[in-house]
C-alpha positions, 0 to 999 in steps of 0.5 A: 618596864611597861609596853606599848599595850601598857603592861608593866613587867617584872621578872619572877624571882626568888622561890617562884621562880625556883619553884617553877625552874625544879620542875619546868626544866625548859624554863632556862631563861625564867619567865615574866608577869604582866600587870595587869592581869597576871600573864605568865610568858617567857622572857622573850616575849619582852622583844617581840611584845611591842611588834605583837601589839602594835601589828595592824592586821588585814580585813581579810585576816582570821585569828584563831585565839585560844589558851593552850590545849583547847583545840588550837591546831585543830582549829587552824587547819580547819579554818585554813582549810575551809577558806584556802582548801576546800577541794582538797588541791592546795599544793601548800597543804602538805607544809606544816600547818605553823607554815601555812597559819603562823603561830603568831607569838612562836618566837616566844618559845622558840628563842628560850635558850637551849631550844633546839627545835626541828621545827623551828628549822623547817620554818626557818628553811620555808622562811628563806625560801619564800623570803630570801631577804628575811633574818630569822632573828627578827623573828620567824614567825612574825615574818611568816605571818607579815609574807602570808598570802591573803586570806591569812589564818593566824593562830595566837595564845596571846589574849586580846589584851595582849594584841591591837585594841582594833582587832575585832574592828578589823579582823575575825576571831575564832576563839575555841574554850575548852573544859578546864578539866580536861584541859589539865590533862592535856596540857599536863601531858604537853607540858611533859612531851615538849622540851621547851616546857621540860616539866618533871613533876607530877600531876598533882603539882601540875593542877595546882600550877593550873588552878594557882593561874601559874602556867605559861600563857596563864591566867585561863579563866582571864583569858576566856573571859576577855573573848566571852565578852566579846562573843557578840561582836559580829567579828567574834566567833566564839565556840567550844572544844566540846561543840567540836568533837560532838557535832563537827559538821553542825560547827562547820556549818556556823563557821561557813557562815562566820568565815563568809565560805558559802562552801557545798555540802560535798566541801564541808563534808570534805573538810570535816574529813580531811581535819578529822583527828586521825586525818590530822594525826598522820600528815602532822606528826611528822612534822612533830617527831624529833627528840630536838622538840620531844621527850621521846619516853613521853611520847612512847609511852603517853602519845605524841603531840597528837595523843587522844583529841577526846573529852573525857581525859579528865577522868584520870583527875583523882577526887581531889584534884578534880574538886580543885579545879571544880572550886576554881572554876566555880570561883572564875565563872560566878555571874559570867553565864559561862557552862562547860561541858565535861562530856558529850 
């Protein structure tokens, strides 16, 4: 099979894909490789790719693109915020932030089998409210994003491979990389929290799933660099998890100026506040609570969807799992002018 951005599919079979099914128990539908590439996704993308692709987007449209777990819905929230929130008043703030931004590629996992999601239902709820006439099964989150009001903020994982070769030419893009250590540790433990992933096994197995590019959405060194090629295109705003979390009002300025705000002081120190993690951490959650959606033990024990937002997890690695994933980043990042920060 090949698709309109003309990958070819194949379905993971055999020993890798029993490998995957013994410990990632969400993965009840298998998963599927695109070439080329290598894109690790579920096999629903496989309805929802073409539309993905072949979606024209708006000029006044910004995509917030990111691998998992490298400050996605942080940055969602921000960028809403800066351009639809500023003063703090918008009634739409206390809907979900997948609401107001949507996941672009939600579908993806929220059609796997057995998925359950009290999530999904919120959307689907919000969905038939502001459009009636819409069937939640041509996809919800498509349908969220094709009603949005403008300005739309949209968040993908999907890589810019994967979306409208004339993206950059119409639209914005805020591209968020993060340090692949920690990295690891976050998307270890959200793999372990979310039922759709339902991964079992340990941290070891997990940096090896990591650094072998055998994780959903994966390759990450691939994904990175598709955007860092990019990073000069006057559409492409490309930052840094790290930059964040150690000058956030520095980054709120930039973004100001990417994003065409022209915010005050007083609205991007209003903003900086509001996104701040513990800000984020007690409107969010309770959107992100249900055993529908969590492995509640996870979450008791290890935190919820919003767990620690540092840098520095990493330092849970033992020597040999940091030195794997040291030597594959090493090994991706050779002549690519790319340095992460592993502390601030």
């Amino acid at each position: 099979m090949r698709l309109a951005s003309g990958h070819a599919v194949s379905y993971l079979t055999g020993e890798e894909l029993l490998k995957q099914q013994e410990v990632f128990r969400g993965y009840k539908d298998g998963l599927v490789r695109l070439t080329p590439g290598r894109w690790l996704l579920t096999p629903a993308y496989v309805k929802y790719a073409d539309e993905l692709y072949d979606t024209k987007f708006r000029s006044s449209d910004v995509v917030v693109m990111t691998y998992p777990k490298c400050g996605t819905t942080w940055t969602q929230e921000i960028v809403w915020t800066m351009r639809n929130n500023p003063d703090l008043n918008n009634p739409m703030a206390s809907l979900p932030v997948n609401a107001r931004c949507p996941f672009y590629e939600m579908d993806i996992l929220m059609d796997q089998k057995g998925s359950a999601s009290s999530l999904r239902q919120i959307l689907e709820d919000y969905l038939q409210k502001v459009a009636p006439g819409e069937k939640p099964r041509d996809g919800i989150a498509l349908q969220l994003a094709s009603i949005a009001p403008d300005p739309r903020t949209i968040k993908t994982h999907l890589p810019l491979s994967l979306l409208t070769p004339d993206l950059l030419d119409t639209a914005k893009v805020v591209y968020v990389a993060r340090n692949p250590k920690d990295l690891c540790m976050s998307y270890y433990h959200h793999s372990r929290l979310i039922q759709s992933h339902g991964y079992s096994g340990t941290l070891d197995q997990f940096t090896q799933f990591l650094v072998n590019d055998e994780l959903l959405f994966s390759p990450y060194f691939e994904h990175v660099k598709e955007a860092w090629l990019k990073r000069d295109h006057p559409n492409m705003h490309f930052i840094f998890y790290e930059d964040l979390k150690s000058d956030i009002m520095a980054e709120l300025h930039k973004l100001d100026t990417f994003l065409g705000t022209s915010l005050s002081e007083k609205q991007i120190t209003q903003v900086a506040k509001h996104t701040s993690f513990k800000g984020m951490k007690e409107r969010e959650e309770k959107h992100f609570s249900s055993p529908d959606d969590f492995n509640m033990d996870v979450a008791k024990k290890d935190g919820g969807f919003f767990r620690k937002g540092e840098v520095g997890s990493w330092k849970n690695l033992n020597s040999n799992q940091e030195a794997k994933i040291e030597l594959w980043a090493k090994r991706n990042t050779l002549n690519m002018g790319l340095h992460f920060k592993y502390k601030i």
